[in-house]
C-alpha positions as CSV (number, residue, x, y, z in Angstrom):
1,X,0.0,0.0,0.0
2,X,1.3,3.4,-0.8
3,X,1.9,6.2,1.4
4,X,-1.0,7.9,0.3
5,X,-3.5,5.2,1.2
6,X,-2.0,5.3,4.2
7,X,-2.7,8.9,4.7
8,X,-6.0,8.4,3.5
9,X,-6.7,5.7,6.0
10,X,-5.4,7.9,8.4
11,X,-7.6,11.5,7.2
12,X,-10.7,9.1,7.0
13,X,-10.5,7.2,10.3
14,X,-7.5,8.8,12.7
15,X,-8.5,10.8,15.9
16,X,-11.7,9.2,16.3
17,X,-13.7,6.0,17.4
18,X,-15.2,4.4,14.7
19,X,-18.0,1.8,15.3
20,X,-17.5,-1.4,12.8
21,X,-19.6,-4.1,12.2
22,X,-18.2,-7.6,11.4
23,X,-19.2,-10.9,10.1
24,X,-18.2,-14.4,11.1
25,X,-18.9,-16.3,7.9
26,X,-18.2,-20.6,8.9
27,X,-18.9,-22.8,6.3
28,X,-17.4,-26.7,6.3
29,X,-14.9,-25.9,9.1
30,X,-13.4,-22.5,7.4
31,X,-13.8,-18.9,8.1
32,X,-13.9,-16.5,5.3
33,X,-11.5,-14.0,5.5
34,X,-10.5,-10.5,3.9
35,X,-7.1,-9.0,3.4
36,X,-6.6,-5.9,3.7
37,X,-3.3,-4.2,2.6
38,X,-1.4,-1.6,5.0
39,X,-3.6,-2.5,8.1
40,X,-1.8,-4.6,11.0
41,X,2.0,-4.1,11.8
42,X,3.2,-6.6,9.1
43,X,1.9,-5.4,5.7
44,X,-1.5,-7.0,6.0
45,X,-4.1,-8.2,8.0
46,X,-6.6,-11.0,7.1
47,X,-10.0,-10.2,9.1
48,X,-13.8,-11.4,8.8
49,X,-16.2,-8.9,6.4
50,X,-17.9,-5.9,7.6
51,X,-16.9,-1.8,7.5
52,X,-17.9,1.0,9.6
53,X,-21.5,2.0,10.6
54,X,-23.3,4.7,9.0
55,X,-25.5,6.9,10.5
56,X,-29.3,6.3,10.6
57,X,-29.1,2.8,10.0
58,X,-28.8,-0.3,12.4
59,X,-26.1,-2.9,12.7
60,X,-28.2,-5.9,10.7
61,X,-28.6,-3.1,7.6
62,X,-24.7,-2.3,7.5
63,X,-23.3,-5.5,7.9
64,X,-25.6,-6.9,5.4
65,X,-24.5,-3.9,3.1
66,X,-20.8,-4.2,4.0
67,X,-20.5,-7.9,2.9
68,X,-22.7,-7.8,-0.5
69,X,-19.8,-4.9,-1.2
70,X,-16.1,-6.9,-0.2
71,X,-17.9,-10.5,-0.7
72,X,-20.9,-10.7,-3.1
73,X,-22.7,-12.4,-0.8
74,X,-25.8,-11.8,0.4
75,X,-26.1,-12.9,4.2
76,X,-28.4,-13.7,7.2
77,X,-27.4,-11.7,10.3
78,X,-28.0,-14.1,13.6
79,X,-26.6,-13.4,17.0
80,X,-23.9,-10.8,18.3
81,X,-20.8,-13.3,19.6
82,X,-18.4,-10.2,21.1
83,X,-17.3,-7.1,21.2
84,X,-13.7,-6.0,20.2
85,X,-11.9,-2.8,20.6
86,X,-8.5,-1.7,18.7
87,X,-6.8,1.1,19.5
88,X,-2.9,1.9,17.5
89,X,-1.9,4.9,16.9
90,X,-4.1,7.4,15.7
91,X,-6.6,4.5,14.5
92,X,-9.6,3.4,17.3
93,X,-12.2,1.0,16.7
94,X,-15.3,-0.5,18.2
95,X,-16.2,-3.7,16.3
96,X,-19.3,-5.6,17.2
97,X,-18.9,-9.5,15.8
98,X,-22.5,-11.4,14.5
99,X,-22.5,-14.8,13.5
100,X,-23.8,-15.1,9.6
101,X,-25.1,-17.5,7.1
102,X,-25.0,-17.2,3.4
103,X,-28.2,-16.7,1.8
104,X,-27.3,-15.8,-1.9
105,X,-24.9,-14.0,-4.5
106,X,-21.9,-15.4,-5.6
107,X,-18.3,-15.4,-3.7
108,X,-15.8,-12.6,-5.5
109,X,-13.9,-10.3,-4.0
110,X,-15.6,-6.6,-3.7
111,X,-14.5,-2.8,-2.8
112,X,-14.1,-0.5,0.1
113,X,-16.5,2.0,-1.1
114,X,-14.8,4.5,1.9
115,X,-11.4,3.7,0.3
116,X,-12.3,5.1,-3.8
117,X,-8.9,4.8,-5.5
118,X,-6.4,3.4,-3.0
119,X,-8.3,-0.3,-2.4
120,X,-7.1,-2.2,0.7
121,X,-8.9,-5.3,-0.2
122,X,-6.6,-7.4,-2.2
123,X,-8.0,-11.2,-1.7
124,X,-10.4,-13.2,0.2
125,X,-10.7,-16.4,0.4
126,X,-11.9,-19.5,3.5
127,X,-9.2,-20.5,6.3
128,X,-9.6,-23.9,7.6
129,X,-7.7,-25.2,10.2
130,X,-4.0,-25.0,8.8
131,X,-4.4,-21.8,6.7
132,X,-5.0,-20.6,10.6
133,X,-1.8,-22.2,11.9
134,X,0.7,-21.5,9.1
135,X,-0.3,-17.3,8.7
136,X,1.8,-15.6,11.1
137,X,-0.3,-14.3,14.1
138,X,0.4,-10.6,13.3
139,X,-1.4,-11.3,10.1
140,X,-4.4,-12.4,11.7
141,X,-6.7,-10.3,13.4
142,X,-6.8,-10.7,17.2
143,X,-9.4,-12.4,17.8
144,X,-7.1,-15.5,16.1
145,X,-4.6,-15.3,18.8
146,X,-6.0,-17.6,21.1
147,X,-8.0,-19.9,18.9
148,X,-6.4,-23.0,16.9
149,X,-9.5,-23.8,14.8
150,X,-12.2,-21.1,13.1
151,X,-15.0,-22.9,14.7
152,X,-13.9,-21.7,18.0
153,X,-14.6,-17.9,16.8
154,X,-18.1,-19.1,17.6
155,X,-17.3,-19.6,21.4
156,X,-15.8,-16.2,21.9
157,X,-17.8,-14.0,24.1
158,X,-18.0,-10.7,25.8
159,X,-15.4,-7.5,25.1
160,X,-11.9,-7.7,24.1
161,X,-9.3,-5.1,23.7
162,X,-6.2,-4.9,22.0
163,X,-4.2,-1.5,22.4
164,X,-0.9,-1.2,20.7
165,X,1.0,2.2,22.2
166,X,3.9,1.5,20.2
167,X,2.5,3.9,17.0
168,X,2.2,6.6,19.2
């Protein structure tokens, strides 16, 4: 990712809490995954669907929105699993986690509309088991740090936090 995306990520979500949705996408023992270029401390960061909340319209309506745009798929929104909140740097995110099941479309990899010409989204595709194990855990998002297996995504409750100072 250039410098430039970079700033733009940083002009578009820096020096203020964003509230993200996310989906958790499990289908024959794999997770589907996005990556996203520049994000994470190691180039990239693979990380479930989903984008920022808009105002005026509720969770279920965004995070169906955000996956027909990165995924083409359309989705059923079931229960909330956790809460996670990322804070590095300048960057500070709430993201709320729902459990989802396909419903429709067909899997290809979208946009960031919020991005326009410098596109993080580079590649999706499903983890299973070893895809997990052999991507280095800084390329993961946190919520893969303790887990070994993406069905266990589905046992994770309550609030977590992740704070990296270091970008200060």
């Amino acid at each position: 990712m250039s410098e430039k995306a970079k700033e733009g990520i940083n002009q578009l979500f820096g020096g203020k809490i964003r509230v993200r949705v996310g989906g958790i996408l499990i289908e024959s023992g794999k997770i589907l995954l996005l990556k996203h270029e520049g994000v994470g401390s190691n180039k990239y960061l693979w990380s479930p669907p989903g984008g920022g909340l808009e105002f005026g319209t509720d969770a279920e309506i965004n995070l169906k929105r955000e996956f027909l745009e990165e995924t083409g798929l359309e989705i059923e929104v079931n229960q909330l699993l956790f809460v996670n909140e990322f804070i590095n740097g300048n960057i500070h995110a709430v993201e709320l986690f729902f459990k989802v099941k396909r419903k429709g479309g067909s899997l290809v990899l979208g946009t960031d509309p919020e991005m326009k010409q410098n596109q993080i989204l580079s590649d999706l595709r499903f983890f299973d088991q070893n895809s997990l194990r052999n991507e280095q855990k800084n390329r993961l998002h946190n919520m893969f740090h303790t887990i070994n297996k993406p069905e266990e995504v589905l046992n994770l409750t309550g609030y977590f936090k992740f704070v990296n100072n270091s970008l200060k």
